[in-house]
C-alpha positions in Angstrom: -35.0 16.3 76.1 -36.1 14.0 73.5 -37.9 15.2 70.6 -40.5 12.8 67.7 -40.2 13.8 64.3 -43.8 13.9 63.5 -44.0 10.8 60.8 -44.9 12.0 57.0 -48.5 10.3 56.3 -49.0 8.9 52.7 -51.7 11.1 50.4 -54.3 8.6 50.2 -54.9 9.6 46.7 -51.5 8.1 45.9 -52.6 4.7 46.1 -55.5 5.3 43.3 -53.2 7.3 41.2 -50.2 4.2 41.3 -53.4 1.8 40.4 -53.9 3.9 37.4 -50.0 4.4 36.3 -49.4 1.1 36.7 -52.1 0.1 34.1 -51.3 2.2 31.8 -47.5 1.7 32.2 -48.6 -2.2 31.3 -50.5 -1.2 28.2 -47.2 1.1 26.8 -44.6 -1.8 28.3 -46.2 -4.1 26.1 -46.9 -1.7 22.8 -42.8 -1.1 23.3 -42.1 -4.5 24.3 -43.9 -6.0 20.9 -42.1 -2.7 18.6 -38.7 -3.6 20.4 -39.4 -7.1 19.0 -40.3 -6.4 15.6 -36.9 -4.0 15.7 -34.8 -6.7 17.1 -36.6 -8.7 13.9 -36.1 -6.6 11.1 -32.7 -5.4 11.9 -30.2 -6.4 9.2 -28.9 -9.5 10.4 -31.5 -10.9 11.7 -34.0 -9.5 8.8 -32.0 -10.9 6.0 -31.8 -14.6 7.8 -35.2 -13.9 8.0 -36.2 -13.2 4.4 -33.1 -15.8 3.4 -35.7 -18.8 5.2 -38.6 -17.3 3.6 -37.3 -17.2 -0.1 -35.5 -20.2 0.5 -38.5 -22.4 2.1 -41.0 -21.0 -0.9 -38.7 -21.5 -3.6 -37.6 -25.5 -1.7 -41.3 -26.9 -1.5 -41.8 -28.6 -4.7 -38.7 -30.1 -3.9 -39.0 -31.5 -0.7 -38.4 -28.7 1.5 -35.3 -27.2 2.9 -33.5 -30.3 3.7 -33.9 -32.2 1.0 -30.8 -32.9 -0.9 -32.1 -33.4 -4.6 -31.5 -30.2 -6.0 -28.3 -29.7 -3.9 -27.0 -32.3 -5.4 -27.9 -31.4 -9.1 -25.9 -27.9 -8.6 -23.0 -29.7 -7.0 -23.2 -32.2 -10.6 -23.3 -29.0 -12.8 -20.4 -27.5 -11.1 -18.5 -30.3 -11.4 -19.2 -30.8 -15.1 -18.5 -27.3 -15.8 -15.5 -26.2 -16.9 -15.0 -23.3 -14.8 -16.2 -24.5 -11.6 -18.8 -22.8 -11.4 -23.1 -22.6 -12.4 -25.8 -20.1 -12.9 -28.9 -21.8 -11.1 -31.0 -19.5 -12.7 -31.0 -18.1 -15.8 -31.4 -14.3 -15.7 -30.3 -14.4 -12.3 -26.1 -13.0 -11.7 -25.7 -15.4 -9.1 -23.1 -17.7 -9.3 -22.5 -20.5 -7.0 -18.6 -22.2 -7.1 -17.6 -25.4 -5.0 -16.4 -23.5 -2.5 -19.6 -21.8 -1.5 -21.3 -25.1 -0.9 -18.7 -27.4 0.3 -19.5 -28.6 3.7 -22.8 -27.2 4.1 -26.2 -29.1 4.8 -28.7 -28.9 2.0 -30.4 -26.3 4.4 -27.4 -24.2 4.6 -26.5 -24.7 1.5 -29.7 -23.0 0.2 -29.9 -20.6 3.3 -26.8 -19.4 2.2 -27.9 -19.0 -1.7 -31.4 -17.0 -0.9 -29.4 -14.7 1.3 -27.1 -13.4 -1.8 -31.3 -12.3 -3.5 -32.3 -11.7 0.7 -29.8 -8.6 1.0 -30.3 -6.6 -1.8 -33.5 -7.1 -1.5 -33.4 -6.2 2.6 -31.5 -2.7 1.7 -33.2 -2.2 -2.0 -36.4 -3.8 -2.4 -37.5 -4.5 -5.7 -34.6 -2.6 -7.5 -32.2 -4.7 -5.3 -33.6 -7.8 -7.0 -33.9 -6.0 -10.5 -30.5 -5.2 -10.6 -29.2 -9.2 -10.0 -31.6 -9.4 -13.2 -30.3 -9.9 -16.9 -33.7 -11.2 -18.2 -36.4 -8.4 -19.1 -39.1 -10.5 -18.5 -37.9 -11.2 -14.7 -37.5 -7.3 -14.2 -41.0 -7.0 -15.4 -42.5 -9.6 -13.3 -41.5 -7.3 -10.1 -43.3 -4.6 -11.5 -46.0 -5.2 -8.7 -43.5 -5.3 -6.1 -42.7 -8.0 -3.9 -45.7 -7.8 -1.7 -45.5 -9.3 2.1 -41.8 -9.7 1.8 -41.1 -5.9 1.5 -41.7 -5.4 4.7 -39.0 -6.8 6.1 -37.0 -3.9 5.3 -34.3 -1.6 5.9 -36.8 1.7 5.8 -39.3 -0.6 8.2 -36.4 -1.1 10.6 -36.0 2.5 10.5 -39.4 3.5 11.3 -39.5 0.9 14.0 -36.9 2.7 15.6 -38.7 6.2 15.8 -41.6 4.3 16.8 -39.6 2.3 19.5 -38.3 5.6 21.0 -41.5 7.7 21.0 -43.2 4.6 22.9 -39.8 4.2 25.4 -40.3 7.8 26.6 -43.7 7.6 27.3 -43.4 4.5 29.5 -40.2 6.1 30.8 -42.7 8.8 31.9 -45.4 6.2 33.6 -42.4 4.4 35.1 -41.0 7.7 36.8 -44.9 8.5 37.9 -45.1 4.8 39.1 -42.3 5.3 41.0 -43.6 8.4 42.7 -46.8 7.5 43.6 -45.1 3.7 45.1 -43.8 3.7 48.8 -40.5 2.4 50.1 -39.4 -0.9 47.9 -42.7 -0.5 46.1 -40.4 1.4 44.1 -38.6 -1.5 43.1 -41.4 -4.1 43.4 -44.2 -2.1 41.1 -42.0 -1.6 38.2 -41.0 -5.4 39.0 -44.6 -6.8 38.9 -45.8 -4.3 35.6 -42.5 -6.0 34.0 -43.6 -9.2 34.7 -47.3 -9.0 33.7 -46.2 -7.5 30.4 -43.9 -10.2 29.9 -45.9 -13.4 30.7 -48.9 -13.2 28.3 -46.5 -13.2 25.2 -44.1 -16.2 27.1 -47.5 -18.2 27.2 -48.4 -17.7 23.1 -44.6 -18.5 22.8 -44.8 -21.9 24.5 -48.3 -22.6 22.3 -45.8 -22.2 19.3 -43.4 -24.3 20.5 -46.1 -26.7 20.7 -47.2 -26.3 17.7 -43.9 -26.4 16.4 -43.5 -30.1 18.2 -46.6 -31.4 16.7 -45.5 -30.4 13.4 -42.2 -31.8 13.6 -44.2 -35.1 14.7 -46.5 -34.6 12.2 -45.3 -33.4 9.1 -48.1 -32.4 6.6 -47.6 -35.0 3.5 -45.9 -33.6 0.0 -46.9 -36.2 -1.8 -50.0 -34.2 -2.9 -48.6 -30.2 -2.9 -51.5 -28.0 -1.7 -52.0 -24.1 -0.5 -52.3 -25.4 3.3 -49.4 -27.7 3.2 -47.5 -25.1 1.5 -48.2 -22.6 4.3 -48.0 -25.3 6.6 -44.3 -25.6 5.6 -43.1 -22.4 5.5 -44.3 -21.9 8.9 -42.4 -24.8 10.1 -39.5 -23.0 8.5 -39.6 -19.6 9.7 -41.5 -19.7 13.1 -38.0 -21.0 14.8 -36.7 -17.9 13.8 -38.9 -15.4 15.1 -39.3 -17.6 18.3 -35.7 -17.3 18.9 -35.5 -13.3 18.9 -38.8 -13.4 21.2 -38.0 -16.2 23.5 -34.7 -14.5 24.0 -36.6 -10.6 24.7 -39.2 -12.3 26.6 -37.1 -14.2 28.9 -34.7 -11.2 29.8 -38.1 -8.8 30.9 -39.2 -12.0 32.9 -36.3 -12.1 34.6 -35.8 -8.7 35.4 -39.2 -8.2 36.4 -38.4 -10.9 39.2 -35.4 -9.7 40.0 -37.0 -6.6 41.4 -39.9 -8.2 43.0 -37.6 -10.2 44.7 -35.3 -6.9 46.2 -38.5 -5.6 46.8 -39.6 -8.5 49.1 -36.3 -9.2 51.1 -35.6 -5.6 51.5 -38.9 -4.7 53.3 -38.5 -8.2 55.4 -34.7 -6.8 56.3 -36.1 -2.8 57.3 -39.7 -5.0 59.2 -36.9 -7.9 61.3 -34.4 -4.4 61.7 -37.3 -2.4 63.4 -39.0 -5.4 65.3 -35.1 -5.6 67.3 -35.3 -4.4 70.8 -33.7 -1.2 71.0 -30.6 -0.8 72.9 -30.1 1.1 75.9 
C-alpha cells in the first residue's frame, strides 16, 4: 500500500508579508551599512590618518599643498643647522622633529607623519589634547571655541557609533530572520542575497562618481597661483576623499559580493532540486 503525504501549501499572505520585510530590511541594511562605515571611519587608526590629512592638507595650502617640498626642506635646513639635531616648527607647539623622523619620507609623509603627533591627542582628547602640546597662552586661548568640524572625528563619536551600530544590527537581524521565514526553499538564501545587493549598489555607484571626480581633479588641478575659499576646499577634498573612498570601496565591495554569493546558491541550488525532480524515477 502506498500512501501521499498531503503537500504543505504556502499561506498566501506570506508572499505580501516577505514584500514588506524585505523593504524594510533594505531601509535598516543601509542605515547599518552607512553607521558601520562611519565606525570603520572614526576608529582610531583610521580616524587619526584621517584628521592627520585634514590638519596636514589645511595647514600645506599656502604652500603648495601636501607634496610640495619647500617647507620640507626648510625644516630639514634648520635641523641640520641646529646644534642638537633637532627643531621646534612652531613656537608654542612641544613638537619636536629630529632627522630621524623625516629621513626617507616624501614631503607628504613627511608632514602626514608630523600632523598625526597634534591628530592623536587631539582624536582621544579634543581640545585639551591640543592644549596640553601648548606652551603659548595665547594658542590655548585661541581653542577656547573648540575645534569645530574636526571634533567629530573622535574617540567618544567612535563610541557612540558603536551603540548606534548595534541597536541598528539587531533590528535588521530581526527583519533578516522574518525575511527568512516568510521566503520559500533557497529564497532563503536568495532574498537576503538580492536585499544585500540593492543596499550595496546605490552607494558603489556615488563611489565611482567620486572616483571620477577624483580623476578630473587630478587632471585638472585647481590653480594656486591665486589662493581662494573654493580652491582651498577644492584641495582638501582632493586630499582627504582617497581616504574615506578607501574604507567605503573596501565595505561596499565585500556586501556586493556576498549579496551575489547568495543569489548565486540560491539559483544553482533550485536548478539542482528542478533537474533532480525532472529524472525519471526508477523502478
Amino acid at each position: 500500500m502506498t500512501t501521499n503525504q498531503a503537500k504543505k501549501t504556502r499561506p498566501y499572505w506570506h508572499l505580501d508579508a516577505k514584500w514588506i520585510t524585505g523593504i524594510l530590511l533594505l531601509l535598516l541594511l543601509n542605515l547599518s551599512f552607512f553607521i558601520y562605515f562611519l565606525m570603520q571611519l572614526t576608529a582610531p587608526a583610521q580616524g587619526i590618518t584621517l584628521l592627520s590629512t585634514i590638519l596636514a592638507s589645511s595647514f600645506s595650502f599656502e604652500s603648495g599643498g601636501l607634496d610640495a617640498a619647500g617647507d620640507i626642506e626648510i625644516m630639514r635646513q634648520k635641523i641640520a643647522e641646529s646644534p642638537g639635531g633637532e627643531w621646534q616648527p612652531i613656537p608654542g607647539l612641544q613638537i619636536v622633529v629630529r632627522e630621524q623622523d623625516i629621513a626617507g619620507k616624501t614631503p607628504r609623509e613627511a608632514r602626514l607623519w608630523f600632523f598625526s603627533l597634534l591628530a592623536e591627542p587631539l582624536y582621544y582628547q579634543g581640545e585639551q589634547g591640543l592644549a596640553s602640546l601648548m606652551t603659548d597662552p595665547e594658542m590655548k586661548n585661541s581653542l577656547q571655541g573648540g575645534v569645530g568640524p574636526l571634533g567629530v572625528i573622535s574617540a567618544q563619536t567612535h563610541g557612540n557609533l558603536v551603540k548606534f551600530f548595534a541597536v541598528s544590527a539587531l533590528a535588521s537581524l530581526l527583519f533578516l530572520g522574518l525575511l527568512i521565514y516568510f521566503s520559500y526553499r533557497f529564497g532563503r538564501l536568495g532574498s537576503p542575497g538580492c536585499v544585500i545587493f540593492m543596499a550595496a549598489i546605490p552607494s558603489l555607484l556615488l563611489l565611482l562618481l567620486a572616483r571620477g571626480w577624483l580623476a578630473q581633479m587630478a587632471s585638472n588641478p585647481p590653480s594656486l597661483s591665486e589662493p581662494s575659499v573654493l580652491t582651498r576646499y577644492a584641495e582638501l577634498a582632493a586630499d582627504v576623499v582617497p581616504v574615506i573612498l578607501q574604507t567605503a570601496t573596501r565595505l561596499y565591495l565585500s556586501l556586493l559580493g556576498l549579496g551575489v554569493l547568495l543569489m548565486l546558491v540560491a539559483f544553482i541550488g533550485s536548478i539542482f532540486v528542478r533537474e533532480k525532480k525532472a529524472l525519471p524515477e526508477s523502478a
